[in-house]
PyMOL Python script that loads the backbone (N, CA, C, O; Angstrom):
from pymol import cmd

cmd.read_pdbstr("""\
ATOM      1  N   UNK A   1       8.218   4.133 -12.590  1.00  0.00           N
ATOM      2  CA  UNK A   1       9.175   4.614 -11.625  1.00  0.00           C
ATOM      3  C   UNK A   1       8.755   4.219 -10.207  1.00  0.00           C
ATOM      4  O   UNK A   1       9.592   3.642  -9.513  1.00  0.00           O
ATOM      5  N   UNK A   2       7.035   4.581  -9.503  1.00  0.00           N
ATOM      6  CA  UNK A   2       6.910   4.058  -8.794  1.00  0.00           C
ATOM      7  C   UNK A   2       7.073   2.585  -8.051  1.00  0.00           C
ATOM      8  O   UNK A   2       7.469   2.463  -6.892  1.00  0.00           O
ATOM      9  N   UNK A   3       6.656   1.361  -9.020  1.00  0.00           N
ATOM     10  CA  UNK A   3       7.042   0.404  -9.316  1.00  0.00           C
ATOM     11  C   UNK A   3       8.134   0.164  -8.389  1.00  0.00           C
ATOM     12  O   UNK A   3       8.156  -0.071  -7.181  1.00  0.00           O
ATOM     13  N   UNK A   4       9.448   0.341  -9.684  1.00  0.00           N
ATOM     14  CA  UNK A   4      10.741   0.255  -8.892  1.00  0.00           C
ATOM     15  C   UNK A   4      11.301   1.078  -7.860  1.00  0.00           C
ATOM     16  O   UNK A   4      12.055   0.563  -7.035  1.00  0.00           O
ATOM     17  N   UNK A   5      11.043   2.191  -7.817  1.00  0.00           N
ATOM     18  CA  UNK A   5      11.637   2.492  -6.612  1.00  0.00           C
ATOM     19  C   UNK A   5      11.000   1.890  -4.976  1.00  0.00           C
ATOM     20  O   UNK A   5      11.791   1.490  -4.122  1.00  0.00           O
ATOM     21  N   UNK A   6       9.559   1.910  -4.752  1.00  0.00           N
ATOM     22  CA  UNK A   6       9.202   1.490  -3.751  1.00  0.00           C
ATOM     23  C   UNK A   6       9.378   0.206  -3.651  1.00  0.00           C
ATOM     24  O   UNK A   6       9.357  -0.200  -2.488  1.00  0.00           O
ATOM     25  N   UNK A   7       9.587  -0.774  -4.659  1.00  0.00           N
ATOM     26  CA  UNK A   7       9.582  -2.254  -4.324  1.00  0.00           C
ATOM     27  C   UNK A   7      10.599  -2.819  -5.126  1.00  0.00           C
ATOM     28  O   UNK A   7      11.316  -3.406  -4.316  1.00  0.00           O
ATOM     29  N   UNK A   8      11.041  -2.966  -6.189  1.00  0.00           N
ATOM     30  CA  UNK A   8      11.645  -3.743  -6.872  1.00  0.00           C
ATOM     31  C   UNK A   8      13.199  -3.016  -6.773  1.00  0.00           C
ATOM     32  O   UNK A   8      14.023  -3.622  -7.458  1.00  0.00           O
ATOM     33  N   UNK A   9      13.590  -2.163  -6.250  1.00  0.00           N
ATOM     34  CA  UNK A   9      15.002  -1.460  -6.324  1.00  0.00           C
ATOM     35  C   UNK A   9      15.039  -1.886  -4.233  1.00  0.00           C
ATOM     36  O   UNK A   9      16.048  -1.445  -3.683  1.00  0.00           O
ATOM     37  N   UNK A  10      14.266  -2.466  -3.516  1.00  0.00           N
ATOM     38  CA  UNK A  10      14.476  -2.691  -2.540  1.00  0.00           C
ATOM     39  C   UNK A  10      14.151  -4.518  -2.691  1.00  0.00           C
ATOM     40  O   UNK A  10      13.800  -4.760  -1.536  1.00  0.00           O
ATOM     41  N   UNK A  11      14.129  -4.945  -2.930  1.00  0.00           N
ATOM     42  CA  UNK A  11      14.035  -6.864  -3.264  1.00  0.00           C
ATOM     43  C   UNK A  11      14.588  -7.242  -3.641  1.00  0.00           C
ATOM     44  O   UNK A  11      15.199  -6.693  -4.557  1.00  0.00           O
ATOM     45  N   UNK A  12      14.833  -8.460  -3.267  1.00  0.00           N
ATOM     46  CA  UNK A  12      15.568  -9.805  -4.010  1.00  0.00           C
ATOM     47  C   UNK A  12      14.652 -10.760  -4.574  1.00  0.00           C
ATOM     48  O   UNK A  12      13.957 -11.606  -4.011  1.00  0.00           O
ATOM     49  N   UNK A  13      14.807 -10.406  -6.051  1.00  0.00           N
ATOM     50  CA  UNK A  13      13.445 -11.180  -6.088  1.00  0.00           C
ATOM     51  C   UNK A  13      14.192 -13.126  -7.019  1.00  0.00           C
ATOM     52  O   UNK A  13      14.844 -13.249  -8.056  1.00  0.00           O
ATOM     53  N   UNK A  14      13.755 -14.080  -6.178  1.00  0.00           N
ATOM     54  CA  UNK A  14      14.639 -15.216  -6.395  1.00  0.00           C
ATOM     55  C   UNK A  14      13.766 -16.220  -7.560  1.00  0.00           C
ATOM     56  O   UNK A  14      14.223 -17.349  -7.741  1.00  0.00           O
ATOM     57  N   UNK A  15      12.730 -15.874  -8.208  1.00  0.00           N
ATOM     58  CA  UNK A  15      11.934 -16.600  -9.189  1.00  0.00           C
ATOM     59  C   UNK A  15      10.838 -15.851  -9.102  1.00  0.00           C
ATOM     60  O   UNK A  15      10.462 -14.946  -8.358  1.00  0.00           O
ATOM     61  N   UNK A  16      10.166 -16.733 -10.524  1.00  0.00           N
ATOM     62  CA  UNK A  16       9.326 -16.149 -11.197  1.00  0.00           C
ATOM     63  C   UNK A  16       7.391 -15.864 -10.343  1.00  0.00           C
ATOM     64  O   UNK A  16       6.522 -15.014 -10.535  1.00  0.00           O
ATOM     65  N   UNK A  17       7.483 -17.003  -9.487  1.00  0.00           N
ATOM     66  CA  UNK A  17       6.467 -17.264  -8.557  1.00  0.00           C
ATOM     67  C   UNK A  17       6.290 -16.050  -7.445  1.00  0.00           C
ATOM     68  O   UNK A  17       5.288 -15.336  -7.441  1.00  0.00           O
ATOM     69  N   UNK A  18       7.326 -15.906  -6.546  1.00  0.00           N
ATOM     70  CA  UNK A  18       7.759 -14.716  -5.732  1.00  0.00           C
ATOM     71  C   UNK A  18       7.482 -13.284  -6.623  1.00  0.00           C
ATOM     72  O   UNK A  18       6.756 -12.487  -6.028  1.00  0.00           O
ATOM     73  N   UNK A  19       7.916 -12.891  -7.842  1.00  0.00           N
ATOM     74  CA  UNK A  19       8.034 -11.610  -8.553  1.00  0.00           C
ATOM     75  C   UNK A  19       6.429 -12.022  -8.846  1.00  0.00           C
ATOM     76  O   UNK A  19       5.974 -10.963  -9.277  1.00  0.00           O
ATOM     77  N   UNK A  20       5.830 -12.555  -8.843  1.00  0.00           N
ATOM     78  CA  UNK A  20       4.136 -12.512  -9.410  1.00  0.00           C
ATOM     79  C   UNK A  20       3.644 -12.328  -8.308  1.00  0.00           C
ATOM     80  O   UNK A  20       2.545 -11.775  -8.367  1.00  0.00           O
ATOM     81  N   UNK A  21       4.054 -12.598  -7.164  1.00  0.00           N
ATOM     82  CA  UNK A  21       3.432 -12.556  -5.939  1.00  0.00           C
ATOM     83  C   UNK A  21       3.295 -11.312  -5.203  1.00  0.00           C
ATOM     84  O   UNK A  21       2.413 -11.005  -4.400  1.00  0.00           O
ATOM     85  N   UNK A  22       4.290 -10.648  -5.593  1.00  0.00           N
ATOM     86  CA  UNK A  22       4.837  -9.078  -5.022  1.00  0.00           C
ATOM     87  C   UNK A  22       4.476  -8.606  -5.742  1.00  0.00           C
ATOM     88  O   UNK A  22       4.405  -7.415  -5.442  1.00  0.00           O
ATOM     89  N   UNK A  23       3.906  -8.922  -7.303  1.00  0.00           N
ATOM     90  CA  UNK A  23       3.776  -7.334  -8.080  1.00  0.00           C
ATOM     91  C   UNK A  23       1.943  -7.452  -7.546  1.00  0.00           C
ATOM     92  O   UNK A  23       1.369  -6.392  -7.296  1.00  0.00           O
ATOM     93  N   UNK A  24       1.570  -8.094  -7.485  1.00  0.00           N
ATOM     94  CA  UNK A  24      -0.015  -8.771  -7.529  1.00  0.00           C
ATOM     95  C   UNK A  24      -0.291  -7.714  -5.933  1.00  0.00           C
ATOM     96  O   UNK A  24      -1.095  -6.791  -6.059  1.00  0.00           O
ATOM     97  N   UNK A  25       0.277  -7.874  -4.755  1.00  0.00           N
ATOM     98  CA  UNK A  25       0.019  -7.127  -3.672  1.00  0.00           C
ATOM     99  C   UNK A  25       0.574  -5.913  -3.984  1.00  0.00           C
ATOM    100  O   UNK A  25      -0.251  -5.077  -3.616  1.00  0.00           O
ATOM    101  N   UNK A  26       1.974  -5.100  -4.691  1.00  0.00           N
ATOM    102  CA  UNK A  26       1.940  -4.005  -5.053  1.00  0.00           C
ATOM    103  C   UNK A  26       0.768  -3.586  -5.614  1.00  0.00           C
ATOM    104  O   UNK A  26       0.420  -2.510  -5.127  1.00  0.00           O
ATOM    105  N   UNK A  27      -0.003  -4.019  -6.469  1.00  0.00           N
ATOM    106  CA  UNK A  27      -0.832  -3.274  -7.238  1.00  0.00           C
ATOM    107  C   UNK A  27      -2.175  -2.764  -6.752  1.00  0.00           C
ATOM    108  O   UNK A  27      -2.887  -1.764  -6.841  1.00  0.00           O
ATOM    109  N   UNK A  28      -2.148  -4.428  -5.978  1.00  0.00           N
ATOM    110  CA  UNK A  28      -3.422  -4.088  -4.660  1.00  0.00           C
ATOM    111  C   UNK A  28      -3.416  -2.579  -3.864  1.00  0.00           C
ATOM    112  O   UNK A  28      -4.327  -1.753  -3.808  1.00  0.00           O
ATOM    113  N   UNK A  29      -1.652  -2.512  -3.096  1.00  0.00           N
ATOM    114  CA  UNK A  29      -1.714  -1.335  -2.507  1.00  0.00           C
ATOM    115  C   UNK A  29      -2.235  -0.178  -2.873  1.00  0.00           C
ATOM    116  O   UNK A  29      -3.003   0.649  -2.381  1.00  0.00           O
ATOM    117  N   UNK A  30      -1.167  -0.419  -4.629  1.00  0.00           N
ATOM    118  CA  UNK A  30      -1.058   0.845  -5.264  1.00  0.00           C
ATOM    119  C   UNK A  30      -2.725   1.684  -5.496  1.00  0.00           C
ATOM    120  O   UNK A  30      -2.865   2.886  -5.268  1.00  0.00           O
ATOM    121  N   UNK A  31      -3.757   0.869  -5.932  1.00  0.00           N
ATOM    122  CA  UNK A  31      -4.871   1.028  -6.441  1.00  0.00           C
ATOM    123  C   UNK A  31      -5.815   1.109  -5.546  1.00  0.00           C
ATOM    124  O   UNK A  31      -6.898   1.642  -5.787  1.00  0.00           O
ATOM    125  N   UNK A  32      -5.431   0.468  -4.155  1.00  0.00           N
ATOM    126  CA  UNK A  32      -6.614   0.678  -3.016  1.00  0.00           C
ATOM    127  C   UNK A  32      -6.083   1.559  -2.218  1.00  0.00           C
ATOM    128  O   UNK A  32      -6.872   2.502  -2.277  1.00  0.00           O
ATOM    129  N   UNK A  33      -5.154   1.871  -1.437  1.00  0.00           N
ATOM    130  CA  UNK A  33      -4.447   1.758  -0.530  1.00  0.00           C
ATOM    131  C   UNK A  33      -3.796   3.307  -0.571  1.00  0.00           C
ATOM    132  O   UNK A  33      -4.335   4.233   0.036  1.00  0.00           O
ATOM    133  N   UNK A  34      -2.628   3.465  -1.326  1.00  0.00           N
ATOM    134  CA  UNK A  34      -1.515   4.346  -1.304  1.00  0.00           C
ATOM    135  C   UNK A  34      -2.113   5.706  -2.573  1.00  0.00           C
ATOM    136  O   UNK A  34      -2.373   5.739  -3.776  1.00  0.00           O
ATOM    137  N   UNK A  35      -2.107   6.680  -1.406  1.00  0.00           N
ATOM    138  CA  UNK A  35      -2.237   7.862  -1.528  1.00  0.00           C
ATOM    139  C   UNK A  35      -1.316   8.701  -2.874  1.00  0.00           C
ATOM    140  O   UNK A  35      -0.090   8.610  -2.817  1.00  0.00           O
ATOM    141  N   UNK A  36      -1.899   9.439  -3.964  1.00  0.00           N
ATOM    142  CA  UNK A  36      -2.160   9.918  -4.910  1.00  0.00           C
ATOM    143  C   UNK A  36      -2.024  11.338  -4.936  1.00  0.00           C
ATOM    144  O   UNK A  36      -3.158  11.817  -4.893  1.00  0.00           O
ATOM    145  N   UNK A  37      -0.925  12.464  -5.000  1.00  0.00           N
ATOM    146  CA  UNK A  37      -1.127  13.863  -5.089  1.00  0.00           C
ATOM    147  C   UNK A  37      -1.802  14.095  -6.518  1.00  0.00           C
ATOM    148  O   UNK A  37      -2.026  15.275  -6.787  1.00  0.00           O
ATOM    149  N   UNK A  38      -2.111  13.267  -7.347  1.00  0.00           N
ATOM    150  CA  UNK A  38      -2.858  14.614  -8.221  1.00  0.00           C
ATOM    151  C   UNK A  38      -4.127  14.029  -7.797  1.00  0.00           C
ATOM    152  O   UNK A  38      -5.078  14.796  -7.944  1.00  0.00           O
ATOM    153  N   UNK A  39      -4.488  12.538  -7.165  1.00  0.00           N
ATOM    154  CA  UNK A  39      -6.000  12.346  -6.820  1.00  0.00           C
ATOM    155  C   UNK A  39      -6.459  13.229  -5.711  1.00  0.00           C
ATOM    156  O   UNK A  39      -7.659  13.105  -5.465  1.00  0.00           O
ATOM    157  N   UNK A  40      -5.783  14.129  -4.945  1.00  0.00           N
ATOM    158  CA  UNK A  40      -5.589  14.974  -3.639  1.00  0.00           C
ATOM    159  C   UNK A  40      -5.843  13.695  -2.610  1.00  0.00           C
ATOM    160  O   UNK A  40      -6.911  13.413  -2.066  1.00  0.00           O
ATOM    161  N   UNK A  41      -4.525  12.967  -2.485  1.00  0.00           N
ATOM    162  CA  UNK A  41      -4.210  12.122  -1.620  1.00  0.00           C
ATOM    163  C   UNK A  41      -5.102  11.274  -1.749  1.00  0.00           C
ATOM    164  O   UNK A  41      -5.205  10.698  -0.666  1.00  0.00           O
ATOM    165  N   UNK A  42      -6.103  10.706  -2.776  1.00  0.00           N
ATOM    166  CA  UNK A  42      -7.202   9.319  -2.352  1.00  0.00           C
ATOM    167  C   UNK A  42      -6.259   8.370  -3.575  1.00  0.00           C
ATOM    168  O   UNK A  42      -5.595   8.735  -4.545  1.00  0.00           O
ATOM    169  N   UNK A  43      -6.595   6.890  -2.950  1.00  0.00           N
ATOM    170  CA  UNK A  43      -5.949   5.910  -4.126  1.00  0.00           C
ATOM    171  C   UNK A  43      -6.909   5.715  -5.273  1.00  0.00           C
ATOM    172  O   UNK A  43      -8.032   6.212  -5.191  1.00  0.00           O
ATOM    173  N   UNK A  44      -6.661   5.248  -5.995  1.00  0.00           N
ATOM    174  CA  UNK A  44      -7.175   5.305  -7.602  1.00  0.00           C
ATOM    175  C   UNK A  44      -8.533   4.691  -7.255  1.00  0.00           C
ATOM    176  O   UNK A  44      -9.526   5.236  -7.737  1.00  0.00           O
ATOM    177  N   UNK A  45      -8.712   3.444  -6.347  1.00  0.00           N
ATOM    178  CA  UNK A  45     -10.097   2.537  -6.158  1.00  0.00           C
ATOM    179  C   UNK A  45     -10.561   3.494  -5.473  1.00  0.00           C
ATOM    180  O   UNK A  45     -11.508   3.935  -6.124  1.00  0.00           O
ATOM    181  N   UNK A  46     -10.401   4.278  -4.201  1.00  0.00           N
ATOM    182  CA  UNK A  46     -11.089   4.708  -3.508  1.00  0.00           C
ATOM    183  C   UNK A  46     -12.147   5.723  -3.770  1.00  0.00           C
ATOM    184  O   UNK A  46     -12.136   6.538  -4.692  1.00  0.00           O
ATOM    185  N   UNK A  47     -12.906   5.605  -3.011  1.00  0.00           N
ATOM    186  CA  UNK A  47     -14.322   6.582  -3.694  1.00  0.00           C
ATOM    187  C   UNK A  47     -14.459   7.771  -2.670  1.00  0.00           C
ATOM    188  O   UNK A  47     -15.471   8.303  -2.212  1.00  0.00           O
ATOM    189  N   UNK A  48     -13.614   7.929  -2.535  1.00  0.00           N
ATOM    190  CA  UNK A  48     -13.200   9.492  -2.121  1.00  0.00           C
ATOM    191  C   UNK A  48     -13.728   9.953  -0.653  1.00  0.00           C
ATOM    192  O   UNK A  48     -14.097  11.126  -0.589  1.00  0.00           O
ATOM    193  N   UNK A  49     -13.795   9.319   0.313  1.00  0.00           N
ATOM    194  CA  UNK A  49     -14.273   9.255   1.534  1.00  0.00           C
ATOM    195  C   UNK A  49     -12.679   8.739   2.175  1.00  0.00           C
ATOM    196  O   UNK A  49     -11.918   7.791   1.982  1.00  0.00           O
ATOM    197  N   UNK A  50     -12.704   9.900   2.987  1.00  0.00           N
ATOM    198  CA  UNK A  50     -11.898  10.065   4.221  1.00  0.00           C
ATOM    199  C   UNK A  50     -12.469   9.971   5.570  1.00  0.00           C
ATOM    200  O   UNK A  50     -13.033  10.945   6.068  1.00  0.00           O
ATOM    201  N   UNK A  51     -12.334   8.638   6.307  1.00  0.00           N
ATOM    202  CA  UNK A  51     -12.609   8.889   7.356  1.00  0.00           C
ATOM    203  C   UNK A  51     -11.581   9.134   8.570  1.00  0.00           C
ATOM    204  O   UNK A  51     -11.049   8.142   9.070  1.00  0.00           O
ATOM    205  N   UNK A  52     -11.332  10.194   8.979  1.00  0.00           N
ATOM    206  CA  UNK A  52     -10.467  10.593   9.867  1.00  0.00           C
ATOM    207  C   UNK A  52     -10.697   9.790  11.013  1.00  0.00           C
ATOM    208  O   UNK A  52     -11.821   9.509  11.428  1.00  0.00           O
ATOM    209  N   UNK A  53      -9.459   9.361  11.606  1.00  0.00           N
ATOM    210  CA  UNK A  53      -9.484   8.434  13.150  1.00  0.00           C
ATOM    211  C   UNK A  53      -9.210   9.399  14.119  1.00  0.00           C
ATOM    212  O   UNK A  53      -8.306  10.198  14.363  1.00  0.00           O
ATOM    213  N   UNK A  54     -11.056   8.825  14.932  1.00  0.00           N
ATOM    214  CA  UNK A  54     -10.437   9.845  16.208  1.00  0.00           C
ATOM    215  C   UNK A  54      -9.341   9.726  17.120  1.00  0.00           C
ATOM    216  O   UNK A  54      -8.814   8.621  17.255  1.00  0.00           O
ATOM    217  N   UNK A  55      -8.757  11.128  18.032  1.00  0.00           N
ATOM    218  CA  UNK A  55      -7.658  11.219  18.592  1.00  0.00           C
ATOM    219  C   UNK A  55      -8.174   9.617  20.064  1.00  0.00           C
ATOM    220  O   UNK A  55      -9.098   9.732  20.869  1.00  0.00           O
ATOM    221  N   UNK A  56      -7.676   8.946  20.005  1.00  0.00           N
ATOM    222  CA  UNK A  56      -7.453   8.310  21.808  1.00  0.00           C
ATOM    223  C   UNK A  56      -7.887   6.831  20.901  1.00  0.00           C
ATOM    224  O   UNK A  56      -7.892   5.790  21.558  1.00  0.00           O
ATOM    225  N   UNK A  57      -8.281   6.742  19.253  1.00  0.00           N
ATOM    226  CA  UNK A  57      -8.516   5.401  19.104  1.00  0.00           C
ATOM    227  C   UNK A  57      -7.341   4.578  18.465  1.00  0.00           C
ATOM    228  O   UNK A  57      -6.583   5.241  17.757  1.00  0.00           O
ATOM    229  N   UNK A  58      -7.148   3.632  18.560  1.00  0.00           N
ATOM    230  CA  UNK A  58      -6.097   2.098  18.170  1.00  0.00           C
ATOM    231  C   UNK A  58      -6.124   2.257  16.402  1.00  0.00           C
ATOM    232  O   UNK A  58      -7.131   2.274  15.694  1.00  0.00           O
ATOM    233  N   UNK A  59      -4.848   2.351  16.013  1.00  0.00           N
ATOM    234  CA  UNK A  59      -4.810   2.523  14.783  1.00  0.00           C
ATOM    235  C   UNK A  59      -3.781   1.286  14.650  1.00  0.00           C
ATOM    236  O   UNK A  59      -2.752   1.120  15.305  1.00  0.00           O
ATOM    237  N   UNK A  60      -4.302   0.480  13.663  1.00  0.00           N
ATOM    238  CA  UNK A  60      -3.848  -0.911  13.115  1.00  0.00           C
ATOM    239  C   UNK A  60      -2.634  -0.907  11.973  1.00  0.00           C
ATOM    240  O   UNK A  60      -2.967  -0.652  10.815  1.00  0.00           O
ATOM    241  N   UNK A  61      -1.631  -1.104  12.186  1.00  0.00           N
ATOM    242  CA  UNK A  61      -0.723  -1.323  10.768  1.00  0.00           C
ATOM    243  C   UNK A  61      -1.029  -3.148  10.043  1.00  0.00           C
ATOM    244  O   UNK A  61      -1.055  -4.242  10.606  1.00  0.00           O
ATOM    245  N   UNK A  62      -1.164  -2.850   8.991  1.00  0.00           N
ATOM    246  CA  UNK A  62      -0.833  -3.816   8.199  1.00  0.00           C
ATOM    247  C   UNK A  62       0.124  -3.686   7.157  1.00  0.00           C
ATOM    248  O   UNK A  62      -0.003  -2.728   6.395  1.00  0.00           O
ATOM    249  N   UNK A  63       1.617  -4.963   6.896  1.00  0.00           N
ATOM    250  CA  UNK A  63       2.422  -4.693   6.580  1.00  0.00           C
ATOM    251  C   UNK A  63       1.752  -5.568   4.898  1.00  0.00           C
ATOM    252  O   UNK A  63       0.794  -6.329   4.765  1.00  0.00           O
ATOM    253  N   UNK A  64       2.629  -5.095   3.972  1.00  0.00           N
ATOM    254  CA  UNK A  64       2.534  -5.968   2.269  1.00  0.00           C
ATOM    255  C   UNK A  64       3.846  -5.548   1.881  1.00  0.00           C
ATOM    256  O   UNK A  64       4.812  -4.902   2.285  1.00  0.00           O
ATOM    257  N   UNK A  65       3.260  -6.490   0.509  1.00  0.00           N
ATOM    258  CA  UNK A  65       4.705  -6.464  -0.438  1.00  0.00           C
ATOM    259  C   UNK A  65       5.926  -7.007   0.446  1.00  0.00           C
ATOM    260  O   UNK A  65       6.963  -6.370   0.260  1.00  0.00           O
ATOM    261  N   UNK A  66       6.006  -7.980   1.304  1.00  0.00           N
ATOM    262  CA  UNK A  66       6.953  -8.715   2.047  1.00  0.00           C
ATOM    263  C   UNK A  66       7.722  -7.761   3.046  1.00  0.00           C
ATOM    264  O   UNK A  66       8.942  -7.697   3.194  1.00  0.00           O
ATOM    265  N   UNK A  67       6.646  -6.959   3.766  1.00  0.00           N
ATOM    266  CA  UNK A  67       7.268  -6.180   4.827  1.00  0.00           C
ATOM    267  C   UNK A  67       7.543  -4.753   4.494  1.00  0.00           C
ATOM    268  O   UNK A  67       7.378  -3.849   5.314  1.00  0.00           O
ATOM    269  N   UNK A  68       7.994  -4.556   3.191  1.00  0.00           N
ATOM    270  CA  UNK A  68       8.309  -3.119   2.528  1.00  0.00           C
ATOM    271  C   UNK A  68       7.873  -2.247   2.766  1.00  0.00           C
ATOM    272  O   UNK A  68       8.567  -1.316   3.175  1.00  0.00           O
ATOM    273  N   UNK A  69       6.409  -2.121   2.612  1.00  0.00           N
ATOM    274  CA  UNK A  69       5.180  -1.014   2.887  1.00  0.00           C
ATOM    275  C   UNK A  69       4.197  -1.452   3.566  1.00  0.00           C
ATOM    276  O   UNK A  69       3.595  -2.474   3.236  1.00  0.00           O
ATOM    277  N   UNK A  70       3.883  -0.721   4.644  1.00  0.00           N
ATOM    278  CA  UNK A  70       3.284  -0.341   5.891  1.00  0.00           C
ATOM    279  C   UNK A  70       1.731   0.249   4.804  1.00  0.00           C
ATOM    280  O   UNK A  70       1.798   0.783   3.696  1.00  0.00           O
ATOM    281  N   UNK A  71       0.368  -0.109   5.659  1.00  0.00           N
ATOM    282  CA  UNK A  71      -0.386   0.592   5.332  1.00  0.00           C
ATOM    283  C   UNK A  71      -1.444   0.680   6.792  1.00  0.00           C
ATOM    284  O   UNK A  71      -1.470  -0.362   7.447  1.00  0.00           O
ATOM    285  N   UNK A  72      -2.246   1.780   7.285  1.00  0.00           N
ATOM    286  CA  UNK A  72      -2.536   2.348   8.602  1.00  0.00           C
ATOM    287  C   UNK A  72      -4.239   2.046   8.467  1.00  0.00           C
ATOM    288  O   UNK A  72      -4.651   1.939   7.312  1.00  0.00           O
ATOM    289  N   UNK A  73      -4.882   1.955   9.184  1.00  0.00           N
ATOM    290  CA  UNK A  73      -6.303   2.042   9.455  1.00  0.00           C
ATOM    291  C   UNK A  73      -6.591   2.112  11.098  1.00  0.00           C
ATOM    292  O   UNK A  73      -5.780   1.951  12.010  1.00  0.00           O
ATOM    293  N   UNK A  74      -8.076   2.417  11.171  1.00  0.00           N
ATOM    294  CA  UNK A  74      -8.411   2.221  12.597  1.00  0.00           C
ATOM    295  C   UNK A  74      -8.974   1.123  12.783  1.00  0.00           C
ATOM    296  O   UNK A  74      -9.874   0.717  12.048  1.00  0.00           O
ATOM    297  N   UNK A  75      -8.403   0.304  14.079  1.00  0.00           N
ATOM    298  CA  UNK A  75      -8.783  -0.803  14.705  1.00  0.00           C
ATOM    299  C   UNK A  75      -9.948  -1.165  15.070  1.00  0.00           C
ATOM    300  O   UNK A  75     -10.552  -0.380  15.800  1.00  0.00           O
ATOM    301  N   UNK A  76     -10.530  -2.281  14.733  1.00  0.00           N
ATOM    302  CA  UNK A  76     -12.181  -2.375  14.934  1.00  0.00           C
ATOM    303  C   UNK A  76     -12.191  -2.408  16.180  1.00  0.00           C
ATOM    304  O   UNK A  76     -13.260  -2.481  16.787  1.00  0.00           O
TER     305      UNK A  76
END
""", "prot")
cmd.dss("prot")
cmd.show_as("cartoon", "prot")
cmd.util.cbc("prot")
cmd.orient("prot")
């Protein structure tokens, strides 16, 4: 369900090269990246360290999955 609703119910996906390309960075997200309520918000790779960004520092977006999903960190 996740799958399609976050990515594949929002794409056009025009061949077989492109749909390997998008599921390959979905999964990346999914497994590093994107937050988990029964993991209490950590992604499946992550080893359970939260580092909170302090208030006044540069927080970096990086976009995947061809713009779709946004993912946040702090700026070196």
């Amino acid at each position: 369900h996740t799958l399609r609703h976050e990515l594949l119910d929002r794409t056009l996906i025009f061949n077989e090269r492109q749909l390997r390309s998008l599921l390959g960075e979905f999964i990346e997200h999914y497994n590093a990246h994107r937050p988990h309520s029964s993991l209490n918000q950590h992604a499946p790779d992550d080893e359970g360290v939260v580092v909170p960004i302090a208030t006044g520092h540069t927080i970096e977006r990086h976009s995947t999955c061809a713009g779709l999903i946004n993912e946040y960190s702090a700026a070196a």
